[in-house]
C-alpha positions as CSV (number, residue, x, y, z in Angstrom):
1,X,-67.2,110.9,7.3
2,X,-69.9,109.3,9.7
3,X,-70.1,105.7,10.2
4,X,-73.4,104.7,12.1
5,X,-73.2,101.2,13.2
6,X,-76.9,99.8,13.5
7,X,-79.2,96.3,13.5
8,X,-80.0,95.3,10.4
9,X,-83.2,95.1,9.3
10,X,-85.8,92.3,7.6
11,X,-87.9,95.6,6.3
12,X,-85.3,97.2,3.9
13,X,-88.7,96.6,1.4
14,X,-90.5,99.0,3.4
15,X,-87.8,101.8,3.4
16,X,-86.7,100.7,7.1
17,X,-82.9,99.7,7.5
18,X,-83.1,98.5,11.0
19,X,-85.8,96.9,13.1
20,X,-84.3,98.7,16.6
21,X,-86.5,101.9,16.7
22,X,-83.5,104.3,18.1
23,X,-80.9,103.2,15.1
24,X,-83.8,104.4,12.7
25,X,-84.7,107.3,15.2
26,X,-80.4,108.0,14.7
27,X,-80.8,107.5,11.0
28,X,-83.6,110.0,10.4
29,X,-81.0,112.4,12.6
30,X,-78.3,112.0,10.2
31,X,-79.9,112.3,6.9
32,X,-82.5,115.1,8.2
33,X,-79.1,117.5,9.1
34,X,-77.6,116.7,5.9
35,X,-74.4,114.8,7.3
36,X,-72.0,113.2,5.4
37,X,-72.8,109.1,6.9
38,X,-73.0,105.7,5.6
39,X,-74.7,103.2,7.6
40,X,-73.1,99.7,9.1
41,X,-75.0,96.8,9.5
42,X,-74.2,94.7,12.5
43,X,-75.4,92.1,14.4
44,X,-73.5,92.1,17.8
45,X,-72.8,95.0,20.1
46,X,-69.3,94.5,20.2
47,X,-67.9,98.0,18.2
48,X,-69.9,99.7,21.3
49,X,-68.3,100.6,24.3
50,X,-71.7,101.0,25.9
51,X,-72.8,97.7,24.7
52,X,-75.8,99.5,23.1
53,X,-76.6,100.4,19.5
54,X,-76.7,102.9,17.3
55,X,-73.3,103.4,17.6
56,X,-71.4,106.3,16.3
57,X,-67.8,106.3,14.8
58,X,-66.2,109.5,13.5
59,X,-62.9,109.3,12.2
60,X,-62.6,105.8,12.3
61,X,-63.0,105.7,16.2
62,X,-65.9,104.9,17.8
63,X,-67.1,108.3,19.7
64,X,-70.4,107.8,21.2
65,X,-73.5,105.3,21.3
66,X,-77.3,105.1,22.0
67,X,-79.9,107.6,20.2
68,X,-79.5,110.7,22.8
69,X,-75.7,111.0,23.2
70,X,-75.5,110.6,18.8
71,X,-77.5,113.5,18.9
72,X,-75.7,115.4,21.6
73,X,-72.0,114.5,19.6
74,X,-74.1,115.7,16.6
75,X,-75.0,119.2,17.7
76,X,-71.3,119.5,19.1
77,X,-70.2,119.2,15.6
78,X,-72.6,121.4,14.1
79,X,-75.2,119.6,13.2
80,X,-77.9,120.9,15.4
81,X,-81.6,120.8,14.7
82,X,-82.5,121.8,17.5
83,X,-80.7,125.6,16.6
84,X,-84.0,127.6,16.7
85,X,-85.4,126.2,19.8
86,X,-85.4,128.1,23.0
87,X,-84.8,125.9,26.9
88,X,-88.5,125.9,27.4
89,X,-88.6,124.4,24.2
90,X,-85.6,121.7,24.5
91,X,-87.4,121.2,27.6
92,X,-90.3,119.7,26.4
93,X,-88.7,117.9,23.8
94,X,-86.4,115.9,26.0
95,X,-90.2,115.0,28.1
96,X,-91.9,114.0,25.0
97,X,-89.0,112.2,24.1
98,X,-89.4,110.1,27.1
99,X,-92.5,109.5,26.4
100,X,-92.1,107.8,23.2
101,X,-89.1,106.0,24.3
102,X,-91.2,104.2,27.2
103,X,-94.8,104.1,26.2
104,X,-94.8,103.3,22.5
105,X,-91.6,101.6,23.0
106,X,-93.1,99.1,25.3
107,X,-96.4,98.8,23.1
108,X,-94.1,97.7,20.4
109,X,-92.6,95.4,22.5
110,X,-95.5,93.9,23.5
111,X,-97.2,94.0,19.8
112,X,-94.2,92.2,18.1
113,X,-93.3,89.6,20.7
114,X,-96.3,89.0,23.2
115,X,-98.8,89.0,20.5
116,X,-98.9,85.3,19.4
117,X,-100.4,85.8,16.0
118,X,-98.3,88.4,15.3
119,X,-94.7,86.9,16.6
120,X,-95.9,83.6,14.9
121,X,-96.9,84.6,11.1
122,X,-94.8,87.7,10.8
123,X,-92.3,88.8,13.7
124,X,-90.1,85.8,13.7
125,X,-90.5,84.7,10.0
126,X,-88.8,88.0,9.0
127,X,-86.5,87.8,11.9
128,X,-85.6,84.6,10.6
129,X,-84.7,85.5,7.1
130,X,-82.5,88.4,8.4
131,X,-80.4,86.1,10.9
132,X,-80.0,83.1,8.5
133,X,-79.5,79.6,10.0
134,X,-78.5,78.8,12.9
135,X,-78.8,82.1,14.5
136,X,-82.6,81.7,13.7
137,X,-83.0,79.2,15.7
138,X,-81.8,81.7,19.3
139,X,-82.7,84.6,18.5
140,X,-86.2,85.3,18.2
141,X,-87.3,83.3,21.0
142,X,-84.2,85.3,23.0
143,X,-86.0,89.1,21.7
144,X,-89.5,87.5,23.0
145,X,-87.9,86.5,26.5
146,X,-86.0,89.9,26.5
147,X,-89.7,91.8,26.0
148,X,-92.0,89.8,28.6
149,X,-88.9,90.1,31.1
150,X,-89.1,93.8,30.6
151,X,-92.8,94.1,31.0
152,X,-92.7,92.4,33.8
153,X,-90.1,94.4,35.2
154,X,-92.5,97.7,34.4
155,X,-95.2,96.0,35.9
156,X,-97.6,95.5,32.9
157,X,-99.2,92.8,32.5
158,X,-98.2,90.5,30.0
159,X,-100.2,87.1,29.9
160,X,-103.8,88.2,30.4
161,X,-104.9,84.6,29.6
162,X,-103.6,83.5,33.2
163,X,-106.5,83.6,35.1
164,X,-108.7,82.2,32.2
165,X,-106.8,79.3,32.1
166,X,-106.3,78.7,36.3
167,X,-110.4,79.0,36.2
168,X,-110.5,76.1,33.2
169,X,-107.3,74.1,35.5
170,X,-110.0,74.8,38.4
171,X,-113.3,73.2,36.8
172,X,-111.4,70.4,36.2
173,X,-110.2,69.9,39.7
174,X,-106.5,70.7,38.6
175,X,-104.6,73.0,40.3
176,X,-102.7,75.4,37.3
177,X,-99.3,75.2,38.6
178,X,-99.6,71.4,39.2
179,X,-100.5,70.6,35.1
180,X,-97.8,73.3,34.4
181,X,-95.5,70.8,36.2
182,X,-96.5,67.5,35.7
183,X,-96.7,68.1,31.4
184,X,-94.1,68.1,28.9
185,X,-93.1,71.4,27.5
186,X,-93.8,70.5,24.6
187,X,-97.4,70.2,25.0
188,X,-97.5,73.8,26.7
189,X,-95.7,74.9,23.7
190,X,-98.4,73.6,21.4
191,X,-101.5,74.6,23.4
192,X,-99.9,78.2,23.2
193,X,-99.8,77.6,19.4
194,X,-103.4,76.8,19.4
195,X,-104.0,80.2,21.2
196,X,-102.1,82.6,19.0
197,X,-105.3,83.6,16.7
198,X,-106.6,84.8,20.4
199,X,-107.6,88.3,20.1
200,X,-105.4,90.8,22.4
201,X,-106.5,93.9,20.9
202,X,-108.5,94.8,24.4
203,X,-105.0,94.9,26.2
204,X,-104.8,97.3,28.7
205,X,-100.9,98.6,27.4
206,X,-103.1,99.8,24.3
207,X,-105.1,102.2,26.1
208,X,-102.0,103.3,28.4
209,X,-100.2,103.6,24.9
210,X,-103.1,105.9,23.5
211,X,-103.1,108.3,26.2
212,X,-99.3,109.1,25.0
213,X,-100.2,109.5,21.5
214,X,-103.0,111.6,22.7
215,X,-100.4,113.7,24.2
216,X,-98.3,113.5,21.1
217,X,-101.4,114.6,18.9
218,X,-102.6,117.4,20.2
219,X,-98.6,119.1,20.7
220,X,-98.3,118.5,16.7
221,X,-101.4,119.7,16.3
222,X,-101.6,120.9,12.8
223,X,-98.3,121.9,12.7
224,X,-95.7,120.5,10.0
225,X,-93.5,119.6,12.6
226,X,-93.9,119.4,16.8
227,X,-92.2,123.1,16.9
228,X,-93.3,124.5,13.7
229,X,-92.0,123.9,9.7
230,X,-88.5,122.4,10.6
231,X,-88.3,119.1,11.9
232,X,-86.3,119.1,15.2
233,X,-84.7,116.0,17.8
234,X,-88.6,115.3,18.7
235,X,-89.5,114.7,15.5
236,X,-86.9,112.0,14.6
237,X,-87.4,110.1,17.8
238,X,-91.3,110.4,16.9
239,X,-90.0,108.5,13.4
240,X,-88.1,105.6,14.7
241,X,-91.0,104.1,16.7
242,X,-93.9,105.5,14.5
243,X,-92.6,103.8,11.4
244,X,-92.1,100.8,13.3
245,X,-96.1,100.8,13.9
246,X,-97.2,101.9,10.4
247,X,-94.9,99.9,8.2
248,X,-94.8,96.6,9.6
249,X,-97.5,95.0,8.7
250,X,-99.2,93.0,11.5
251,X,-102.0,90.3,11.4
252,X,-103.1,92.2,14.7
253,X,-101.9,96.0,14.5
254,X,-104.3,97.6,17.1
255,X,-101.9,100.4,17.5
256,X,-101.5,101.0,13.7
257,X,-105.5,101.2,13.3
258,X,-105.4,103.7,16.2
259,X,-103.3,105.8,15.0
260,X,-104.6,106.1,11.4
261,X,-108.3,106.9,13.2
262,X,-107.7,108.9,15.6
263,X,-104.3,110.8,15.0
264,X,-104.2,111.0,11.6
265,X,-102.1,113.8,12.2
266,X,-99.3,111.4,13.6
267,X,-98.8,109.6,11.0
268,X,-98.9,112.2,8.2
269,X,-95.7,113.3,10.4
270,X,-94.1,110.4,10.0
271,X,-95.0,109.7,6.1
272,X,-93.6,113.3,5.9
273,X,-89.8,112.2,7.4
274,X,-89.8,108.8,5.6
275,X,-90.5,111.2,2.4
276,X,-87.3,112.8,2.8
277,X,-85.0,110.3,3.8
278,X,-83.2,108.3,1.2
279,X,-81.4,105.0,1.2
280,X,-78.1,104.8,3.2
281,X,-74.9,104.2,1.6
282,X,-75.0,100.9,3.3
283,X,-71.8,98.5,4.8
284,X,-72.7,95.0,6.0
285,X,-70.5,93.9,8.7
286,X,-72.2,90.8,10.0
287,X,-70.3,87.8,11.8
288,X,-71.7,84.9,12.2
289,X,-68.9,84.2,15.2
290,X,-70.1,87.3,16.7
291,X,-73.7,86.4,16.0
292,X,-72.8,83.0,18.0
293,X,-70.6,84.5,20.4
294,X,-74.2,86.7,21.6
295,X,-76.2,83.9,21.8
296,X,-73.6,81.9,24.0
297,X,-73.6,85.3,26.2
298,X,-77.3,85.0,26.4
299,X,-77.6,81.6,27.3
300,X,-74.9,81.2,29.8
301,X,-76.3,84.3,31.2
302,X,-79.6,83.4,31.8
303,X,-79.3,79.7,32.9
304,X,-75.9,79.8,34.6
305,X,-75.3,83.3,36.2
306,X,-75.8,82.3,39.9
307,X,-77.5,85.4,41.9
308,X,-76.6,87.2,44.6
309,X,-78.8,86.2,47.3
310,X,-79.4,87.7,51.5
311,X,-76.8,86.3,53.6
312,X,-79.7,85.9,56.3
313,X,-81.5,83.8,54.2
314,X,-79.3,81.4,51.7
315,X,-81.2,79.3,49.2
316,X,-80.1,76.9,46.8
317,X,-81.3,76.0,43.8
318,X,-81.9,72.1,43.5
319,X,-82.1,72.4,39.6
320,X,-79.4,74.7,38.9
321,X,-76.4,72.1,38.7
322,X,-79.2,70.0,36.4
323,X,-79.3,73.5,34.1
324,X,-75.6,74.2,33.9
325,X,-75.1,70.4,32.8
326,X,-78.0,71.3,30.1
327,X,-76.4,74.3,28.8
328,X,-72.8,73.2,28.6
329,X,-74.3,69.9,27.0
330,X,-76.3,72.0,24.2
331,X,-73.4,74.2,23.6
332,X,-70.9,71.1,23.3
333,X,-73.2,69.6,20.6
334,X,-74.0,72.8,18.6
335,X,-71.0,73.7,18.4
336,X,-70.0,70.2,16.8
337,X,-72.9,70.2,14.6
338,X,-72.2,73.5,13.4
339,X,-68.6,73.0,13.0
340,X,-69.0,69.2,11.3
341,X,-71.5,70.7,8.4
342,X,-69.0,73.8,7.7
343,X,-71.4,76.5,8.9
344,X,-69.3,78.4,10.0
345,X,-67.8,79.4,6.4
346,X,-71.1,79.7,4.9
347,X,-72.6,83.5,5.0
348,X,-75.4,85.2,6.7
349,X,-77.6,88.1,7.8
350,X,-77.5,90.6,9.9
351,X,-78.7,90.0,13.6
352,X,-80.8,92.3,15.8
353,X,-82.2,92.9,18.8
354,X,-85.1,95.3,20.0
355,X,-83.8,97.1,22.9
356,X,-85.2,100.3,23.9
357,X,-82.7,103.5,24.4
358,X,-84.0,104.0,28.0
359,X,-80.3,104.5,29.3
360,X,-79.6,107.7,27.2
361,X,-82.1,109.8,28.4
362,X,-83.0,111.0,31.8
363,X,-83.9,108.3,34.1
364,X,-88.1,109.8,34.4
365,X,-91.1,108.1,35.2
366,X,-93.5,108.0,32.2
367,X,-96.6,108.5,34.1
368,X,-95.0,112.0,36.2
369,X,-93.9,113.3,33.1
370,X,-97.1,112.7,31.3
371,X,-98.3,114.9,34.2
372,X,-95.8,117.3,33.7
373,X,-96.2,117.7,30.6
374,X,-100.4,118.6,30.8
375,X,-98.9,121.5,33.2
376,X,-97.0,123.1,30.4
C-alpha cells in the first residue's frame, strides 16, 4: 500500500483534506488511477527527504516527494494516466502545468495572505483551529511572511497601498519612513487592521492570473477533460489549485467570481474531479514537538541566520545582536510557559504550510511559456 504524507487541512467540510494545493493536486492522482493509498496527516516536513510535501512512502520507506516526481514514481509502477498521450501531448501538459503551478499558485498566495479581509475573517481563523494552541499563535503570521517574501521575490507587487499612504505622510509634512520609525508597532498593526475591508479586487496579479485561465479555458474547451474523456496529470494539477479558489469561501474571492463568469468551463472540470474522488482512508500523525520544532527553525532562521555579505564591502548590522537577544529571550520564556501549563501533553491539529511545488517541475519562466504555448 501507498502512504501519502500531506498538510492537513481546516476544509475537510468542503471535501478538501489539505490546504497545500500539490498534496490535493497528489491526492486527486492517487484516487483518479485507482491505487491502493491512505493519506497521513502531518504537520512538519520531517518524513521528507526533500523537505517538501506531499510525500510518498511505498513499502514503509519513504520513496519520493513533491507533486511531479509522485507522479513520475506513479507511472513507474503502473499507474499512468497519462498512457494514451503522445510527446507532443506530455509536452504541453508539463507547460500548462507550469502554468498553474506559478500563476494561480501565486494568485492564491496573494488572495489568502495579502488580502487583509480575507487573512483576517477567514484564512487565519481556520488556520487556527487546524494548528490548536500554541502553534496558532506562529504560524499564520509565518504562511503570510512566507507569501509577501515570495511575491516580492517574483517581482509582484504586493502592498499597493504604499504610495497612497507616502502621499497622506507627505500632506502632513511627514516623511513615510520617518512615522514608520518613530511609532510603535503596535499602532502600525492596528492601522493595518482598520484597512483590511480595503477593496484589492483591482490588483494587477488578478488580471496577470486571468490571462492563464484564459489559456487554460480555451485548451479544455468543451472537452471533458484537457485531452479528451479521461482525465490525465493536467487535469489533477488543474484540481489542486482550482478547488482551492472555488471552495474556500472568501469575503473577497475575485478570482472565484472570475472564474464562475468567464470560464465556467473551468470550473465544471473541477466540480467533475471532486465528484469522483472520495474520502481518504485517513492517519493523523501530528506532533506538537515537531509542530514547535518548525517554528523554532523559522524563527531562528529569519532573525538570526547572519548573511553572506561582499568581502569588498562588509556591513554590520547594529541591530542584529539586539534580535538574537530577542529571539533567544522569547524562545526561553515560551518554552517555560508552555512547559509550566503541561502543553506539551495536551493534543492538537495538524499544521500546514502553503508552499508551491515550483521545485518539481522544470525551472520555466511563466511569461515564455505562456508564449510558447500560443505557438502550439
Amino acid at each position: 500500500m501507498y502512504s501519502l504524507y500531506s498538510w492537513g487541512s481546516p476544509f475537510a467540510s468542503e471535501g478538501l483534506y489539505s490546504f497545500d494545493p500539490s498534496c490535493l493536486s497528489a491526492q486527486a492522482y492517487l484516487q483518479l488511477c485507482k491505487a491502493e493509498w491512505q493519506l497521513h496527516q502531518v504537520n512538519s516536513t520531517n518524513v521528507s527527504p526533500s523537505g517538501c510535501l506531499p510525500a510518498l512512502s511505498y513499502e514503509g520507506s519513504v520513496v519520493e516527494s513533491g507533486f511531479w516526481r509522485t507522479v513520475q514514481f506513479m507511472k513507474n509502477q503502473g499507474f499512468n494516466l497519462d498512457e494514451s498521450l503522445d510527446e507532443e501531448q506530455l509536452a504541453q501538459a508539463t507547460a500548462y502545468m507550469s502554468v498553474i503551478q506559478d500563476g494561480l499558485g501565486d494568485a492564491i498566495l496573494f488572495s489568502w495572505y495579502l488580502v487583509s479581509e480575507n487573512f483576517a475573517d477567514a484564512i487565519r481563523p481556520r488556520l487556527a483551529r487546524l494548528f490548536g494552541f500554541p502553534l496558532s499563535l506562529a504560524i499564520p503570521t509565518q504562511l503570510q511572511d512566507y507569501a509577501r517574501r515570495r511575491l516580492k521575490a517574483g517581482c509582484i507587487k504586493v502592498e499597493q497601498e504604499t504610495a497612497e499612504s507616502e502621499a497622506t505622510a507627505a500632506a502632513d509634512g511627514i516623511q513615510s519612513n520617518s512615522l514608520r520609525s518613530r511609532l510603535p508597532r503596535i499602532y502600525l498593526l492596528a492601522k493595518e487592521g482598520f484597512r483590511r475591508h480595503a477593496d484589492k479586487s483591482t490588483h494587477s496579479i488578478y488580471n496577470q492570473t486571468e490571462k492563464y485561465l484564459e489559456l487554460l479555458s480555451k485548451k479544455l474547451d468543451k472537452k471533458q477533460y484537457f485531452f479528451g474523456k479521461q482525465p490525465t496529470t493536467l487535469d489533477t494539477a488543474a484540481y489542486g489549485y482550482l478547488s482551492m479558489i472555488l471552495y474556500v469561501d472568501l469575503p473577497q474571492n475575485t478570482l472565484k467570481t472570475a472564474i464562475i463568469e468567464k470560464y465556467a468551463n473551468l470550473a465544471a472540470l473541477c466540480d467533475r474531479i471532486h465528484a469522483q474522488l472520495a474520502m481518504p482512508t485517513t492517519v493523523s500523525d501530528q506532533s506538537l514537538l515537531a509542530g514547535i520544532g518548525s517554528v523554532v527553525k523559522h524563527t531562528i532562521s529569519r532573525y538570526a541566520t547572519i548573511p553572506a555579505l561582499p568581502l569588498e564591502k562588509p556591513e554590520n548590522d547594529p541591530d542584529r545582536a539586539g534580535k538574537v537577544r530577542s529571539t533567544f529571550g522569547a524562545l526561553i520564556v515560551f518554552f517555560g510557559y508552555i512547559i509550566y501549563n503541561g502543553i506539551l501533553s495536551a493534543p492538537v491539529s495538524q499544521e500546514s504550510q502553503v508552499v508551491a511545488d515550483l521545485a518539481q517541475l522544470p525551472a520555466l519562466d511563466v511569461r515564455s511559456m505562456v508564449s510558447a504555448i500560443k505557438d502550439l
